[in-house]
TIFI-950578 format. One record per residue (C-alpha): x negated, y, z. Coordinates in Angstrom, 1 decimal, padded with zeros to 4 digits, always signed. Each point is the difference from the previous one (the first is absolute). Layout:
X | Y | Z
X | Y | Z
...
***
This chain:
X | Y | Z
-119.2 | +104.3 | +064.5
+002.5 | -002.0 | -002.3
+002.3 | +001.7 | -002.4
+002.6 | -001.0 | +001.6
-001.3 | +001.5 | +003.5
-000.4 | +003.0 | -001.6
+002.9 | +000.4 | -001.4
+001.5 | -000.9 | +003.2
-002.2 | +002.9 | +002.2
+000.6 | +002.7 | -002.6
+003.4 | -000.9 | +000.2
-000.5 | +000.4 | +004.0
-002.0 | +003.1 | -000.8
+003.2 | +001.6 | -002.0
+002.6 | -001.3 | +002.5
-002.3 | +001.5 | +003.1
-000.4 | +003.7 | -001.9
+003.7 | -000.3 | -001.1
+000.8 | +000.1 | +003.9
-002.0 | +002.9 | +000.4
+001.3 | +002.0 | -001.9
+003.7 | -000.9 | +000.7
-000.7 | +000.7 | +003.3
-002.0 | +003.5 | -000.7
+002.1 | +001.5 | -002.7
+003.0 | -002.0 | +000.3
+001.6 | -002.4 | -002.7
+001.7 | +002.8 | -002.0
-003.3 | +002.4 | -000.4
-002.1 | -002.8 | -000.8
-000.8 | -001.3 | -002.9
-002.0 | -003.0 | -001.9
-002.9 | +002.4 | -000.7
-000.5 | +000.6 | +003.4
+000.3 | -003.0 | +001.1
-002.7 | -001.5 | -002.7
-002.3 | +003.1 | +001.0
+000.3 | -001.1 | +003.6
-000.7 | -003.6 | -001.1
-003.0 | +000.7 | -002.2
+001.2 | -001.1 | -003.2
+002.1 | +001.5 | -003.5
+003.4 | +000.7 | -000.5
+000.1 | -002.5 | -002.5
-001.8 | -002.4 | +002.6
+002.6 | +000.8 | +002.4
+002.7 | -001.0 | -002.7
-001.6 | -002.8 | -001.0
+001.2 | -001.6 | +003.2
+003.2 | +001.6 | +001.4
+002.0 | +001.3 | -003.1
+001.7 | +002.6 | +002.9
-000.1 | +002.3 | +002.9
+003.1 | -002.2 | +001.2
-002.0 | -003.4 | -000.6
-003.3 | +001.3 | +002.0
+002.6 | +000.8 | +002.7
+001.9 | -003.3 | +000.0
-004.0 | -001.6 | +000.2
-001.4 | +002.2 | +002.2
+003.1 | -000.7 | +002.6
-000.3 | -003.8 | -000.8
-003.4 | +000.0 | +001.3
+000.3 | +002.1 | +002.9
+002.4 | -002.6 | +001.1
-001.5 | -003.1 | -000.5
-001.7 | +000.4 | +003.8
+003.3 | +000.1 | +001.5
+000.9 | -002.6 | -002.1
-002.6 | -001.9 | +000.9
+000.1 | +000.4 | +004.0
+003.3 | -000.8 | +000.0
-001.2 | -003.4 | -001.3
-002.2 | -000.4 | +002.8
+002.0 | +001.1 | +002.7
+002.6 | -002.7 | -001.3
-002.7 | -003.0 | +000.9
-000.2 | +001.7 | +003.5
+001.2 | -002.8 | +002.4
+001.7 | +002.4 | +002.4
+002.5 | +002.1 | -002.0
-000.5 | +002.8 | +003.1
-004.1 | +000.4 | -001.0
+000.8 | -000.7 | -003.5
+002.5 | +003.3 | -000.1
-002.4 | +002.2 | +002.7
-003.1 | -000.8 | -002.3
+002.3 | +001.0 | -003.3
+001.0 | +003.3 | +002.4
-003.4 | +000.9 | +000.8
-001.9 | -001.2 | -003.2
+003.0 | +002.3 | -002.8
-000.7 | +003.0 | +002.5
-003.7 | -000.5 | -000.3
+000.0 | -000.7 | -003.9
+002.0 | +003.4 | -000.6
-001.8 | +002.0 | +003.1
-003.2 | -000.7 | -001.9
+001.4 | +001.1 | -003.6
+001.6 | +003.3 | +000.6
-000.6 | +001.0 | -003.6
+001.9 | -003.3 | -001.3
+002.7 | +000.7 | +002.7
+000.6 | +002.9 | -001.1
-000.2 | -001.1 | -004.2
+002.7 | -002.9 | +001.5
+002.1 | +002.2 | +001.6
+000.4 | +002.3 | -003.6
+000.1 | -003.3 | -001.9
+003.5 | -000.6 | +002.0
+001.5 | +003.0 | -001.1
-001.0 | -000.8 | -003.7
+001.6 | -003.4 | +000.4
+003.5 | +001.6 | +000.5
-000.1 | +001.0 | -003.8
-002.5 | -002.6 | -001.3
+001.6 | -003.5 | -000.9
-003.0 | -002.1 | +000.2
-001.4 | +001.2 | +003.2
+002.8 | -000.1 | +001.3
+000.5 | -003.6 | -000.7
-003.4 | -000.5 | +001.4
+000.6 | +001.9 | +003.3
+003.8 | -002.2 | +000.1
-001.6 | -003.1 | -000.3
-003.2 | +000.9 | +002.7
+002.7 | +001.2 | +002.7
+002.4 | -002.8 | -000.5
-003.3 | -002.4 | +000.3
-001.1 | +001.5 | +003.0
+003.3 | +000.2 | +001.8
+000.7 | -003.8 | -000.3
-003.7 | -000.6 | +000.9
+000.2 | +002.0 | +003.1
+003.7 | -001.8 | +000.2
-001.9 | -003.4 | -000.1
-002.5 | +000.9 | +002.7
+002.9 | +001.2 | +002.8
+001.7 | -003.6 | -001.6
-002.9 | -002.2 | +001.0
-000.5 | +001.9 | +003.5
+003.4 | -000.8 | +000.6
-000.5 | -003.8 | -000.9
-003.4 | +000.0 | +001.8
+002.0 | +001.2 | +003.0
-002.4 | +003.3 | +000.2
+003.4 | +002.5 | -000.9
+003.6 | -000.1 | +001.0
+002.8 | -000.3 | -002.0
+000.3 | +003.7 | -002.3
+000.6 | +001.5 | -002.8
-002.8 | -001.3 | -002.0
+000.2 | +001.8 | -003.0
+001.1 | +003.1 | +001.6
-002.9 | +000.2 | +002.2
-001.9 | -000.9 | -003.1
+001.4 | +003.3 | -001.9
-000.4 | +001.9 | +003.1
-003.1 | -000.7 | +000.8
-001.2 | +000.8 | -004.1
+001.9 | +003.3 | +000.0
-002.0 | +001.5 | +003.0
-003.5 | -001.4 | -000.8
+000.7 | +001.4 | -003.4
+001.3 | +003.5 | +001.5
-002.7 | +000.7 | +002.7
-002.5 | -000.5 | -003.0
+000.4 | +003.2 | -001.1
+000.4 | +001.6 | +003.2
-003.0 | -001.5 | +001.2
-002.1 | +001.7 | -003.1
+001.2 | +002.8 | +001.0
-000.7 | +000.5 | +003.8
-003.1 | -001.2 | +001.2
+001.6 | +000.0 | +003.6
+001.9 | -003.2 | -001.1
-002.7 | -002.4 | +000.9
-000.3 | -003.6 | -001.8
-000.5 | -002.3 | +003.1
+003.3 | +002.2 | +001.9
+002.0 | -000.6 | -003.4
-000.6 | -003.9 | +000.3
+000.5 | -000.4 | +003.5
+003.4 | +002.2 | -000.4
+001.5 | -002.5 | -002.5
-001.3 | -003.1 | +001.3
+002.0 | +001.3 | +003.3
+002.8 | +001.1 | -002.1
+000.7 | -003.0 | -002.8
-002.2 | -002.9 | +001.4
+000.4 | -000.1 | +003.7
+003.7 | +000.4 | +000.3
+000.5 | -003.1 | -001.9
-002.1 | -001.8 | +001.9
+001.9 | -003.0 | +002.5
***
């Protein structure tokens, strides 16, 4: 392994434990040595790479986004803006489903955001991205001639609000089933748009 790969995994290493024990203990009652115990490594390893408990935050929520970021990207090549948005429903529900502990590290994250300048910079700059980007896609099925005429942006923000509110819900109650929640807003935000 290169230096530079393994600066990158013990970075990955840090950034993985850092969720952890976010998550566990939650962002106030944790601290840097407990998350360089969790990841294996020194104090003064820890703070040889994030000079903060705010940094490792801002990081750690950086790189649990980059999959969103990234399917968004792919949905976007999607010919039909209809599969390309019920593939982005189905594939964020599946993403978080499968990561309860990171949902749940995200969801504390937010609250710190209200009070912490760069993260909330960071979380302005995600939601405004994925709002036009979700904007774009009900755009092109319009142009396509897949959707009506709407409110593009609003169905945009409405459809971003409750995927990002039954999140949470759907952590905690294991009655809310995956497949039901997709179906639900492909029938709700999808399929009424449809001509």
């Amino acid at each position: 392994m290169s230096k530079k790969e393994s600066k990158e995994k013990r970075v990955d290493d840090i950034l993985e434990a850092a969720v952890n024990v976010f998550a566990e203990k939650g962002y106030e009652n944790a601290s840097m040595n407990d998350i360089a115990t969790r990841a294996g490594m020194s104090k003064g390893g820890l703070y040889h790479h994030f000079l903060s408990k705010d940094i490792v935050l801002l990081y750690a929520n950086q790189k649990l986004l980059e999959p969103c970021k990234e399917l968004m990207r792919q949905v976007q090549n999607n010919k039909s803006a209809k599969d390309g948005l019920s593939e982005y429903v189905r594939e964020y529900v599946k993403y978080w489903m499968e990561r309860k502990k990171e949902l749940i590290f995200f969801s504390l994250s937010m609250t710190k955001a209200m009070t912490h300048h760069d993260i909330f910079k960071m979380y302005e700059s995600f939601i405004e991205n994925y709002i036009v980007s979700l904007e774009e896609l009900f755009k092109k099925g319009f142009e396509t001639g897949e959707f009506k005429q709407h409110d593009f942006r609003g169905s945009a923000v409405a459809l971003i609000s409750a995927l990002d509110g039954v999140l949470v819900y759907m952590a905690l109650d294991k009655k809310l089933k995956p497949e039901d929640i997709v179906k639900y807003y492909i029938d709700i935000f999808i399929l009424p748009v449809i001509k």
